[in-house]
C-alpha positions in Angstrom: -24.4 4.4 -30.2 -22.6 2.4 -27.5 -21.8 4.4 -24.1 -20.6 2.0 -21.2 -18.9 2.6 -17.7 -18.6 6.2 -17.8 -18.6 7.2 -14.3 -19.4 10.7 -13.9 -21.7 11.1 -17.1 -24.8 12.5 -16.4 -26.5 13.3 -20.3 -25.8 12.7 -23.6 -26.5 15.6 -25.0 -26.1 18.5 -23.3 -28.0 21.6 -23.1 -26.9 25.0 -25.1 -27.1 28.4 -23.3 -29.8 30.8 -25.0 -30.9 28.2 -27.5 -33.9 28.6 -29.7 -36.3 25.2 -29.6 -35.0 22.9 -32.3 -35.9 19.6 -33.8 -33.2 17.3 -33.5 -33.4 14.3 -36.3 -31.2 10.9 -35.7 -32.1 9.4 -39.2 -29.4 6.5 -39.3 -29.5 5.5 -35.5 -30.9 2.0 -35.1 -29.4 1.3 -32.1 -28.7 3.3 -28.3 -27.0 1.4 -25.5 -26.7 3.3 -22.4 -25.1 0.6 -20.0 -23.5 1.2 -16.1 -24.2 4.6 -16.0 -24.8 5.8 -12.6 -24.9 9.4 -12.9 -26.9 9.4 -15.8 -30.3 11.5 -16.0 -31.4 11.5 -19.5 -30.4 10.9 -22.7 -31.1 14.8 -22.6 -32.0 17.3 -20.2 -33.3 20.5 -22.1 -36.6 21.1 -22.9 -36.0 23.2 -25.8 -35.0 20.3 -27.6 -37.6 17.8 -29.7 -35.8 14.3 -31.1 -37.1 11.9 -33.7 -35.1 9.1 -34.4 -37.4 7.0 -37.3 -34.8 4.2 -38.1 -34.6 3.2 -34.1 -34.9 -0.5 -33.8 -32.8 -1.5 -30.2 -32.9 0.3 -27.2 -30.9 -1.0 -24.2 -30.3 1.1 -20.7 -28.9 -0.5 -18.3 -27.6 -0.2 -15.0 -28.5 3.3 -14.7 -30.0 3.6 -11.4 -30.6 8.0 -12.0 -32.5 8.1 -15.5 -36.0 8.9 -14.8 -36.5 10.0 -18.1 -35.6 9.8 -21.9 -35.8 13.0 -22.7 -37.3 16.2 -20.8 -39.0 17.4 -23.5 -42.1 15.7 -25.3 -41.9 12.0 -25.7 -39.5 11.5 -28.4 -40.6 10.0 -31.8 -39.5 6.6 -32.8 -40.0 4.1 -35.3 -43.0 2.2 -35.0 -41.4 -1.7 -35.2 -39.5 -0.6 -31.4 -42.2 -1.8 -28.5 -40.0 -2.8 -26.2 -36.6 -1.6 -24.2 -34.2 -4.0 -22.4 -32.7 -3.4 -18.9 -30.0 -5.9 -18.9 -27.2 -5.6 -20.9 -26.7 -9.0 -23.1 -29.8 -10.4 -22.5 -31.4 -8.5 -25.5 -34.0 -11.0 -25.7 -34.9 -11.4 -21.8 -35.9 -8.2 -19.7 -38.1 -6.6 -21.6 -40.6 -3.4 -21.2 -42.6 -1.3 -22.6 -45.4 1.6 -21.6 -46.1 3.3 -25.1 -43.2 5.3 -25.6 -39.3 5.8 -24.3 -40.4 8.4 -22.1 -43.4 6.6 -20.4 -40.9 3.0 -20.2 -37.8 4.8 -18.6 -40.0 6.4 -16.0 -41.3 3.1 -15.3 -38.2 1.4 -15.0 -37.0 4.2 -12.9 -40.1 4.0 -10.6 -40.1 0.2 -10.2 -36.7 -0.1 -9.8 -35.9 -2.5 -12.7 -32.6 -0.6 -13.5 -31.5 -3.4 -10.7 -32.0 -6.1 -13.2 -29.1 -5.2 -15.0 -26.7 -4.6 -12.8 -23.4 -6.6 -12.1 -22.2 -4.8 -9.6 -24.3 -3.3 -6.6 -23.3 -1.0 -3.6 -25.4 -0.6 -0.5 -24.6 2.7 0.2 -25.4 4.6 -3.4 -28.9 2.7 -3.3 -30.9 3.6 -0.2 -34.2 2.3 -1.6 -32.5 -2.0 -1.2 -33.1 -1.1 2.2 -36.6 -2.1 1.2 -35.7 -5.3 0.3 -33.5 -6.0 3.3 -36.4 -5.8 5.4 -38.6 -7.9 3.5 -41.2 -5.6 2.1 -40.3 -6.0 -1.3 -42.0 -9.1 -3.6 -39.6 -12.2 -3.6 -40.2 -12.0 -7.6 -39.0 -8.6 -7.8 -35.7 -9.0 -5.5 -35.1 -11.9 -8.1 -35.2 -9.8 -10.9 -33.3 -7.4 -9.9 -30.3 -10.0 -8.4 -30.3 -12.8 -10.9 -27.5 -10.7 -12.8 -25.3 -9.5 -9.5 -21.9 -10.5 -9.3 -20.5 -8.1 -6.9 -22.1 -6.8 -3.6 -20.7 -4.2 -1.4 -22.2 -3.8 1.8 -20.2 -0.5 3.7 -20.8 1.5 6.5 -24.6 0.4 6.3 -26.9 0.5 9.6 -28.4 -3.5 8.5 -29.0 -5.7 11.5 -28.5 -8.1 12.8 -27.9 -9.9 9.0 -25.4 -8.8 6.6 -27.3 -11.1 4.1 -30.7 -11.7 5.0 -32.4 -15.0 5.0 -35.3 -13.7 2.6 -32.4 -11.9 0.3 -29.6 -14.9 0.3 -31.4 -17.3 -2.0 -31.3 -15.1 -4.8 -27.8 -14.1 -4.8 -26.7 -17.7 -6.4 -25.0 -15.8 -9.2 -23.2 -13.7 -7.0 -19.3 -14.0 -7.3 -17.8 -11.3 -4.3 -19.1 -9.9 -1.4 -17.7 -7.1 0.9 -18.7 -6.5 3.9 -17.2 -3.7 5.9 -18.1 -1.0 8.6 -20.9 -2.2 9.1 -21.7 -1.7 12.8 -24.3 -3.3 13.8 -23.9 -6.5 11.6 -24.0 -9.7 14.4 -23.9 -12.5 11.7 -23.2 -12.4 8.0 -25.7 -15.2 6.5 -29.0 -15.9 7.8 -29.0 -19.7 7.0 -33.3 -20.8 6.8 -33.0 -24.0 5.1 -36.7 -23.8 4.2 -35.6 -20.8 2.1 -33.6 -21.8 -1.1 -33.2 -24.7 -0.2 -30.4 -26.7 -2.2 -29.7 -23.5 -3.8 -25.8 -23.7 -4.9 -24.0 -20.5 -4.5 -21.3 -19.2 -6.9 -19.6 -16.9 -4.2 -15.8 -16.8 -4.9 -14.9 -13.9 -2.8 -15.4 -13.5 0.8 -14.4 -9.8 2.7 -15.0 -9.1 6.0 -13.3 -5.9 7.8 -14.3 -3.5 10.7 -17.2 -5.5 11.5 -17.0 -4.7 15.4 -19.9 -7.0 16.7 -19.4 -9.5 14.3 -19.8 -13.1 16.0 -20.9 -15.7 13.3 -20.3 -15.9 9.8 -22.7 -18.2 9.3 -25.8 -18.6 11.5 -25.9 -22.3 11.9 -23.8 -24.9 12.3 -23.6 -26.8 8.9 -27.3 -26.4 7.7 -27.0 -25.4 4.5 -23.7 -24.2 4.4 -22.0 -26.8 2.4 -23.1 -25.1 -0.8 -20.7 -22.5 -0.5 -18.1 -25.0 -2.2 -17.1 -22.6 -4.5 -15.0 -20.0 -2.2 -11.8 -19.6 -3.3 -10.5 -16.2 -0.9 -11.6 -15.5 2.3 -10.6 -12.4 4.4 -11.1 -11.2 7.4 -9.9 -8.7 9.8 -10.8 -6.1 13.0 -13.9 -8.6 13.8 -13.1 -7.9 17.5 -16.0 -10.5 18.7 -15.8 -13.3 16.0 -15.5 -16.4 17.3 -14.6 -18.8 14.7 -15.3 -18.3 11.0 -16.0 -21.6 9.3 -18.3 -24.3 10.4 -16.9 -27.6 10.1 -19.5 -29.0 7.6 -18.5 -26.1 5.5 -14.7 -26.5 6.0 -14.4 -30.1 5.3 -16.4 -29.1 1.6 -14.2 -25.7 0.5 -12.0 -28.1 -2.4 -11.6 -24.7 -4.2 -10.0 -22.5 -1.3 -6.8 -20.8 -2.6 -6.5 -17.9 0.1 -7.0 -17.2 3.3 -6.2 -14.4 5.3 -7.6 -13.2 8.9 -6.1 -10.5 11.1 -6.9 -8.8 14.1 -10.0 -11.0 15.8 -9.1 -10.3 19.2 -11.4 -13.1 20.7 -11.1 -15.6 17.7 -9.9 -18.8 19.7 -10.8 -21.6 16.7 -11.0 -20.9 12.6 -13.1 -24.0 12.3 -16.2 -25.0 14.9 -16.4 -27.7 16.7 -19.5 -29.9 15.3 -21.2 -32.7 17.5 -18.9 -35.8 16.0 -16.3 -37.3 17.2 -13.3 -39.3 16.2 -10.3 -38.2 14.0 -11.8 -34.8 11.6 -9.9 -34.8 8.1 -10.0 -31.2 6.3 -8.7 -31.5 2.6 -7.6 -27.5 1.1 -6.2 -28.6 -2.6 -6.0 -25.7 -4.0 -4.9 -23.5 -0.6 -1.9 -21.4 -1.7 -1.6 -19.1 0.9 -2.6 -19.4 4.7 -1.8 -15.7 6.6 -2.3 -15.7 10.6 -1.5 -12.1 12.0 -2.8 -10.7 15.1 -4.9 -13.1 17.1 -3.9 -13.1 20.2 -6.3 -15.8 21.8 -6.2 -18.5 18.6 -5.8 -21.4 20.3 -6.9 -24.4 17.8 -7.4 -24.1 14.0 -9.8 -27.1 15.3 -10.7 -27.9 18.6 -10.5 -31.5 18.4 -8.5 -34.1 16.9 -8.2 -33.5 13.0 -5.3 -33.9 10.2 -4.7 -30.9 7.3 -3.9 -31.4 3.9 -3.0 -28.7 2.1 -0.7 -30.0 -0.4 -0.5 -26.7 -3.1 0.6 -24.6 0.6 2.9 -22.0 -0.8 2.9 -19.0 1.3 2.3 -19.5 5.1 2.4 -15.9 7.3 1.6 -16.5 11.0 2.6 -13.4 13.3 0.9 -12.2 17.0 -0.5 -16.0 17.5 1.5 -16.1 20.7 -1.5 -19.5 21.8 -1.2 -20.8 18.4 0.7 -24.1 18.3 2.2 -24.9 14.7 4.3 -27.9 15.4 5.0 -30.6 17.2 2.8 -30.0 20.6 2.2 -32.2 23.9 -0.8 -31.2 24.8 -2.7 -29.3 21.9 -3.0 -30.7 18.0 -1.0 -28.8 15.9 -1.7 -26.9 12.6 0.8 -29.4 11.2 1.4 -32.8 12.5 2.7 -33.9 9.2 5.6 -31.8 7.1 5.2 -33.5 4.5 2.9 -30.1 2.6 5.5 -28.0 4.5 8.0 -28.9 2.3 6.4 -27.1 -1.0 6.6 -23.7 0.9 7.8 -20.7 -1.2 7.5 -17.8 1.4 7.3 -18.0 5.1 6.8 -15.5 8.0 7.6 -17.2 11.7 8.2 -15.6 15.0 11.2 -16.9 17.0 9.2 -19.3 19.4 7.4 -20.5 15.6 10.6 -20.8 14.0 12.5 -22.6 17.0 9.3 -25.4 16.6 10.1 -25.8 13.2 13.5 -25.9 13.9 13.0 -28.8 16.3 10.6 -30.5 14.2 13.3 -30.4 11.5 15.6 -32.0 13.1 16.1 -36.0 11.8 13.7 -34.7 9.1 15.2 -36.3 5.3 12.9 -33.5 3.7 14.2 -30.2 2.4 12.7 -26.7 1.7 14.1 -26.8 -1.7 11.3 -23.9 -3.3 11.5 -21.8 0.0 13.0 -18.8 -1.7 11.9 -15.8 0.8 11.8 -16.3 4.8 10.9 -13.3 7.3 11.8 -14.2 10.9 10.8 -12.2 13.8 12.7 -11.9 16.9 10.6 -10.2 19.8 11.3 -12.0 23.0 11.0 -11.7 26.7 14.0 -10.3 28.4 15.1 -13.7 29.7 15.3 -15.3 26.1 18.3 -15.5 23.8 17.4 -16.2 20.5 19.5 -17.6 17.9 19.3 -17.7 14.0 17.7 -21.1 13.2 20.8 -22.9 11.2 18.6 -26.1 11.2 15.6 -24.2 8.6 18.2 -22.2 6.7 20.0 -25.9 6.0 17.2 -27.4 4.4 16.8 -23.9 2.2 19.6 -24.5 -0.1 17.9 -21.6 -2.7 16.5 -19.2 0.1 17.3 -16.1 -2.1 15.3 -13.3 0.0 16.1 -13.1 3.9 14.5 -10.5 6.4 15.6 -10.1 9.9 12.8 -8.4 11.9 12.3 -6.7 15.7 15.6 -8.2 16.8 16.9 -5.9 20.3 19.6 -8.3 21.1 23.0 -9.3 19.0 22.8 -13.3 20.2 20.9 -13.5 16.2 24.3 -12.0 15.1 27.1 -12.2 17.3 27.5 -16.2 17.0 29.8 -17.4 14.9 28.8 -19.8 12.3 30.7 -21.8 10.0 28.4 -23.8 8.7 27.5 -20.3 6.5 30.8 -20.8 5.2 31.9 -24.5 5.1 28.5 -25.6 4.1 27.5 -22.4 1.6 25.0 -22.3 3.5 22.6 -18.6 2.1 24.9 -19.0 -1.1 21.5 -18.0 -3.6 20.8 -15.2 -1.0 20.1 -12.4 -3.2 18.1 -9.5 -0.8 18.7 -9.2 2.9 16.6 -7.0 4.8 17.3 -5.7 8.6 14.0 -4.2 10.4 14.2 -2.9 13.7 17.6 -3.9 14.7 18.9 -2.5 17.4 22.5 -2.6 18.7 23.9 -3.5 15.8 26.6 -0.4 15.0 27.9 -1.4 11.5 28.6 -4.6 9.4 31.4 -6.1 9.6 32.4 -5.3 13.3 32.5 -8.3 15.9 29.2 -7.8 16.2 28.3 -9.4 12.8 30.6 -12.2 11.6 28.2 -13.7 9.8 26.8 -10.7 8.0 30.1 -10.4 6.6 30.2 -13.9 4.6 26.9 -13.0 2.7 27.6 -9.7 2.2 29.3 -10.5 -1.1 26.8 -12.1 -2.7 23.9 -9.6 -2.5 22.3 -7.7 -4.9 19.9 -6.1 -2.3 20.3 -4.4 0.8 17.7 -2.8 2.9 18.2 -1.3 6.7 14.8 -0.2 8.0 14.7 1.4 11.8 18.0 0.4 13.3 18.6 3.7 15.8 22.0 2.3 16.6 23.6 1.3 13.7 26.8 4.0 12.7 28.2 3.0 9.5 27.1 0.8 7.1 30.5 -1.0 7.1 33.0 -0.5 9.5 35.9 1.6 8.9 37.9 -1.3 10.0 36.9 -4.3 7.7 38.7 -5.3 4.7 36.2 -8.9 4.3 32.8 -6.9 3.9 33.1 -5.8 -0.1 29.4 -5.7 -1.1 31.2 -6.9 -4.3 27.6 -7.6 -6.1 25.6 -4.8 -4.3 23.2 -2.9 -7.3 20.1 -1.3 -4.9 20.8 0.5 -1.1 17.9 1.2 0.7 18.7 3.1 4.0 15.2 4.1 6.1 14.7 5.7 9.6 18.1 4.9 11.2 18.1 7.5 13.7 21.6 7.3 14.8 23.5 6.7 11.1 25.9 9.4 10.6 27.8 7.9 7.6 27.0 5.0 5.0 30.4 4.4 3.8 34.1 5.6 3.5 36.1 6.8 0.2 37.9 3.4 0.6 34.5 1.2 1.4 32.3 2.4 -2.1 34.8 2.0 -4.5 34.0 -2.0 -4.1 30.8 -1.7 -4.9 31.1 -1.7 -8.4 28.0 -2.6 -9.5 25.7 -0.6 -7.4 22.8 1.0 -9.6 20.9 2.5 -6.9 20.9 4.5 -3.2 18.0 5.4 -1.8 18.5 7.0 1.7 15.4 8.3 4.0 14.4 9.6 7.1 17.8 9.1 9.0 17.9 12.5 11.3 21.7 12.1 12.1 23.6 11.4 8.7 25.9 13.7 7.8 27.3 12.8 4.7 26.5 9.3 2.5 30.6 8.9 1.4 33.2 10.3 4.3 36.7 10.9 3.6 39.1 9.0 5.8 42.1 11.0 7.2 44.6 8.9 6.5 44.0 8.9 2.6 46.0 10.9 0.1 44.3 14.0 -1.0 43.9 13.3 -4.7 42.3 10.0 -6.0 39.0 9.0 -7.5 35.6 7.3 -6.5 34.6 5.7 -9.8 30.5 4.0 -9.6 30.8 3.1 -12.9 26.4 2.0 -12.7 25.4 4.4 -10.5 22.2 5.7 -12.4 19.7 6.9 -9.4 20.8 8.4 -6.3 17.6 9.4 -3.6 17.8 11.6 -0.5 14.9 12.6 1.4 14.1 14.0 5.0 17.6 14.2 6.0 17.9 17.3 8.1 21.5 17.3 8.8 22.9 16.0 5.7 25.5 18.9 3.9 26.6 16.8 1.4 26.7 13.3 -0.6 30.6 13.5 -0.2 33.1 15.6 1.3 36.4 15.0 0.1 38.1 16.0 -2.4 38.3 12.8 -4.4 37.1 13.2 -8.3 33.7 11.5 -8.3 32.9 9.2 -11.8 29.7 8.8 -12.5 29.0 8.2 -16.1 25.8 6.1 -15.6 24.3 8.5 -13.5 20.7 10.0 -14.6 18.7 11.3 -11.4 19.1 12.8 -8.4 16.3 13.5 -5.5 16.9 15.4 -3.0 13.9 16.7 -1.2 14.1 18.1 2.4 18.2 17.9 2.8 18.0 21.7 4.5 21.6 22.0 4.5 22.5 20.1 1.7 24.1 22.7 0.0 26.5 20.9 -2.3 27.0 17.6 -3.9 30.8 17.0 -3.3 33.5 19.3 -2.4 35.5 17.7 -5.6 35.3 17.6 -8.7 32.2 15.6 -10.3 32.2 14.3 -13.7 28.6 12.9 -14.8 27.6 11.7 -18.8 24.9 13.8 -21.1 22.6 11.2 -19.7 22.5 13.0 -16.5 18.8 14.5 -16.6 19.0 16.8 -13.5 18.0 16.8 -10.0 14.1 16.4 -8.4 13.6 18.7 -6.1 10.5 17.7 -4.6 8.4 14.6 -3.7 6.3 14.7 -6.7 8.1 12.3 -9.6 5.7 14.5 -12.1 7.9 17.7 -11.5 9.8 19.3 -13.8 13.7 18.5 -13.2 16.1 20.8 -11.8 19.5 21.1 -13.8 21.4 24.6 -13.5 24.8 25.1 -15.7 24.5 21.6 -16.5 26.8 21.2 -13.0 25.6 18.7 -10.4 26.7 21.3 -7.9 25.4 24.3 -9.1 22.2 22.3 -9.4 22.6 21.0 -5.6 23.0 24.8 -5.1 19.7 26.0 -7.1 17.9 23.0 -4.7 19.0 24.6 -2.0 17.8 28.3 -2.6 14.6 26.5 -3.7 13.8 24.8 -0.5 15.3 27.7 1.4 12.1 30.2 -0.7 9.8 27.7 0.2 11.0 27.4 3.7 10.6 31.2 3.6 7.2 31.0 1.8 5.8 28.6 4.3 6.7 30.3 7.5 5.2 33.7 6.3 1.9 31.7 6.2 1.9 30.5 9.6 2.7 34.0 11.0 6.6 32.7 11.9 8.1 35.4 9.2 6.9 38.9 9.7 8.3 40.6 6.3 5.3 43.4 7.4 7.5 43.5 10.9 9.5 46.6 9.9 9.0 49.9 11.4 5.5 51.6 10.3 7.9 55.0 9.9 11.2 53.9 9.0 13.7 56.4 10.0 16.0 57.3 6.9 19.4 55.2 6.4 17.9 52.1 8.8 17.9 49.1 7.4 16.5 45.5 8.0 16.9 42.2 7.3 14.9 39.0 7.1 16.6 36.1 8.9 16.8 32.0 9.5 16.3 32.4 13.6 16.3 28.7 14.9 13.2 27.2 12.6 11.4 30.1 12.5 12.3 33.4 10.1 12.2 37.2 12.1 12.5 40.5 11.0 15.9 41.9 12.2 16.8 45.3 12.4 20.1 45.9 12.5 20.5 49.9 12.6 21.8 52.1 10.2 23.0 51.7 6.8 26.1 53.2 5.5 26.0 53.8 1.7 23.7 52.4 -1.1 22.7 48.9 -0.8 21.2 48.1 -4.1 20.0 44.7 -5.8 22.8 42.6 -6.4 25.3 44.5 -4.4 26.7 44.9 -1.1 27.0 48.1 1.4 29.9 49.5 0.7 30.7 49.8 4.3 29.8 47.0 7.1 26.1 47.7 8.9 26.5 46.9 12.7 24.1 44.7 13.7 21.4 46.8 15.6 19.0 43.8 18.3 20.3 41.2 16.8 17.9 37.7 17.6 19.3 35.7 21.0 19.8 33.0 19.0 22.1 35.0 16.2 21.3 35.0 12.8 22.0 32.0 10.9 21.5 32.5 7.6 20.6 36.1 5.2 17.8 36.0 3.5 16.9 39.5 2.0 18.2 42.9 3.2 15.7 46.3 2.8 17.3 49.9 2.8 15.6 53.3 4.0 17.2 55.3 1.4 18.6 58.8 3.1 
């Protein structure tokens, strides 16, 4: 019997309600392995219950840091050959005890805590009782014991101080591989370096997190005592360490030959990653195996090291510096750069620059042989004082002959787009551009205007499009532009553009003949995704031939996806969601011809609900939406006391009648006087009821009408 990693177990056999005592006889077991349990009480709990188990020969229970006892009734008999129980799975023949019987040995591991010794994985804040051994009062044997096996170590909202990791505790964690340190408020330093402890002791961390550590100052305590044998970090992160003040100590930086990743974010008073030590002269820092270097948020990083010093990173792949405003990157008068030599920037893959980054690149480009040739995604940044103009940086995109992802980012001026370029044309320049994204654009009113020559040259070549928090953009293309086809277009994603009343005209989509996808969001203006222009015929067709997925949600004032009366083709299409589109109450005001593979519409923002499809009509399905969201509209209004269905008169008089209505975004009960006729389900008066108080704001839309028959 094998049970391993089952979270929320807490017995193996259970008890049974109004059950006589019983002898229960395992005759074939030979072998139980409980292992990681940590809910686990007992193999079992009732005391009704007596267990023999003669051919028992291995016992192993591990890692479960609740069992205080085999069983709750008498001690359980065994085999005679089994004297001994092991507490850490796969070393069967190492961690061994036994006090007589299972009973008597699980009670003892319980009370002396050697459930510890098999553990690969330890949290803080499920074991109260390590607090013990934080403060020293435990036996240096026993802390051994129980961390020779630890590989992971979570340290979370704990009240330790002023040492995440301890100087009697560190020297015993050489096996461990991760550590996570977080919320932890009081934490001042993270290792307690005492050379006299451990010493020499090599550690096989791998993975460093530290987050929310609010009077965090030092990572490690002293300055390159010891430190050097953490040689084997290969990801480091840190972030909202508000007081750090660097995080590596030189000694220790010039040894991390295995450091693939390193991340830190939001140190508001980190001015240096790498401490100054006593030396002088030129300090060389080798990072082989660095991949990825992301900078973000420091606002008083000054010097990756405050002296002279040279970087090698020759593996750099992904470099992300944002909110360094002190940082200097480049070429720099005064201050050493992060890169003095390009010749490791050249390998980059991804990169993330403000504008005053980029523009240094840009200038230290210039006369530069080298090219970008595997930068494939760039994300530029434009947030400027109100005095600068920036400009796209021709001189990187140059050197990126296969840049296929592009994002243009916090950009409140049209300079980045009004210039005209013709190096984007003559020289192909963004010819393997494949995805553009646009993120917080303002001023920009459609593609293909005269505010966007250049947009309209790549346009063609795209296969994704994405326009995230641009309140002033209109259209997506103007009506006006015959050179902006989106010939190549397959996904649209359209997000939190305020001001958008319109993606495209009846003329505009049917270009984009290979679009697969829409997915529209959060735009409080837009009206309708395809709008009909007035000069067009009145018959015709919009044919999206691989249209297969069309998404609407949080679109308050959209009526419909198209409002002509154009015939809409869509064979490929499968899925539609629309999920808070109020007045979206059809699809197109034309005819609509979809494929059997057309599934039906989700209605809500849950992909696990069941689809809506009424009449097998795209309409009439729009329409069952609709009455859906209007019930639940209905439904949630009654429970925050805004619909008063109970509002009607306690003593009706006979022939009034009342209505529930849509009053601004609130529902009321109405009555509006007497009745003439039956009014029956299904069926209208058969003479008009004069509305009787009618709401100051005038009843938008019926919901339900109740008679006083007289």
């Amino acid at each position: 019997m094998k049970v391993i990693q089952c979270e929320s177990m807490e017995t193996i056999v259970s008890e049974q309600e109004n059950k006589k005592s019983e002898k229960i006889i395992f005759r074939e077991l030979r072998e139980i392995e409980l292992v990681a349990l940590h809910k686990l009480e007992s193999f079992c709990s009732s005391n009704s219950c007596d267990f023999e188990f003669p051919s028992l020969e291995k016992v192993v229970a591990s890692a479960c840091g609740k069992m205080e006892m085999f069983t709750s009734s008498k001690k359980p008999e065994v085999n005679e050959t089994l004297k001994q129980i092991c507490v850490s799975h796969g070393e069967e023949k190492k961690r061994l005890y036994w006090e007589g019987d299972l009973n008597a040995t699980i009670s003892h591991v319980f009370k002396f805590r050697k459930y510890f010794e098999g553990m690969g994985e330890m949290s803080f804040s499920n074991h109260p009782e390590l607090w013990q051994a934080w403060q020293g009062v435990v036996d240096p044997q026993s802390i051994h014991n129980w961390f020779h096996s630890l590989k992971i170590l979570k340290l979370e909202k704990c009240d330790i101080q002023p040492y995440a990791i301890p100087s009697n505790i560190l020297p015993y964690l050489t096996s461990l591989r991760e550590l996570e340190v977080r919320n932890c408020k009081y934490v001042k330093v993270i290792f307690e370096m005492n050379v006299r402890e451990g010493a020499g002791a090599v550690f096989q961390l791998q993975k460093l997190t530290l987050q929310g550590l609010k009077m965090l100052m030092h990572v490690w305590k002293r300055n390159g005592e010891g430190t050097h044998n953490f040689e084997n970090l290969q990801l480091v992160f840190v972030s909202g360490c508000v007081k750090l003040l660097n995080v590596f100590p030189a000694a220790l930086a010039k040894n991390l030959k295995k450091l693939e990743k390193l991340e830190i974010e939001k140190c508001d008073e980190l001015q240096e990653i790498v401490e100054k030590e006593e030396k002088t002269g030129i300090q060389n820092f080798e990072f082989p195996c660095l991949t990825t270097l992301q900078l973000q948020c420091l606002p008083r990083l000054i010097y990756f090291y405050p002296a002279p010093f040279i970087l090698q990173s020759p593996e750099l792949s992904n470099l992300f510096v944002f909110g360094c405003p002190e940082l200097e990157l480049f070429k720099s008068a005064n201050r050493n750069p992060l890169f003095s030599d390009l010749k490791d920037f050249f390998n980059l893959e991804e990169l993330t620059l403000k504008w005053a980054h980029s523009s240094g690149l840009k200038s230290a480009l210039e006369g530069h042989t080298g090219n970008l040739d595997y930068l494939n995604n760039i994300r530029l940044f434009f947030d400027v004082g109100v005095n600068e103009r920036p400009v796209l940086p021709i001189e990187i995109l140059l050197k990126a002959p296969n840049l296929k992802e592009m994002s243009i980012e916090s950009c409140h001026c049209l300079d980045v787009f009004a210039a005209q370029i013709p190096e984007i044309e003559e020289k192909r320049m963004l010819k393997s551009l494949k995805t553009l994204t646009l993120n917080g654009v303002w001023k920009l009113g459609s593609i293909g205007s005269e505010d966007s020559p250049w947009l309209s040259v790549i346009g063609d070549t795209l296969h994704k499009f994405q326009v995230i928090d641009c309140p002033d953009l209109k259209t997506l293309v103007h009506s006006t532009s015959a050179a902006v086809s989106f010939f190549c277009l397959k996904e649209l994603f359209i997000s939190d553009c305020g001001g958008l009343v319109c993606l495209f005209t009846s003329s505009t989509v049917n270009k984009l003949t290979h679009l697969e996808r829409i997915d529209v969001s959060n735009c409080e203006s837009l009206q309708e995704i395809v709008a009909q222009e007035e000069d067009n015929p009145t018959w015709g067709q919009i044919k999206l031939e691989r249209l297969y997925c069309i998404v609407l949600k949080r679109l308050p004032k959209l009526e419909c996806f198209y409002a002509g009366n154009y015939t809409l083709q869509l064979p490929s299409l499968k899925q539609v969601d629309i999920w808070k589109c109020r007045k979206m109450e059809i699809f197109s005001q034309g005819r609509i011809n979809v494929e059997s593979s057309f599934k039906g519409l989700q209605a809500s923002n849950d992909s696990n609900d069941e689809l809506v499809l009424y009449d097998d009509d795209v309409n009439s399905s729009v329409k069952k939406v609709f009455l859906l969201q209007v019930e639940e509209d209905l439904g949630l209004m009654r429970g925050r006391g805004k619909a008063r269905p109970d509002a009607r008169p306690k003593r009706p008089r006979k022939g009034s009648a009342w209505c529930e209505a849509e009053e601004g975004l609130g529902f009321v009960a109405v009555d509006i006087g007497s009745a003439q006729g039956e009014a029956e389900y299904g069926s209208a008066c058969r003479e008009p009821c004069p509305v009787y108080k009618p709401p100051k704001r005038g009843i938008r839309r019926m919901l339900s009408i109740y008679v006083v028959e007289g």
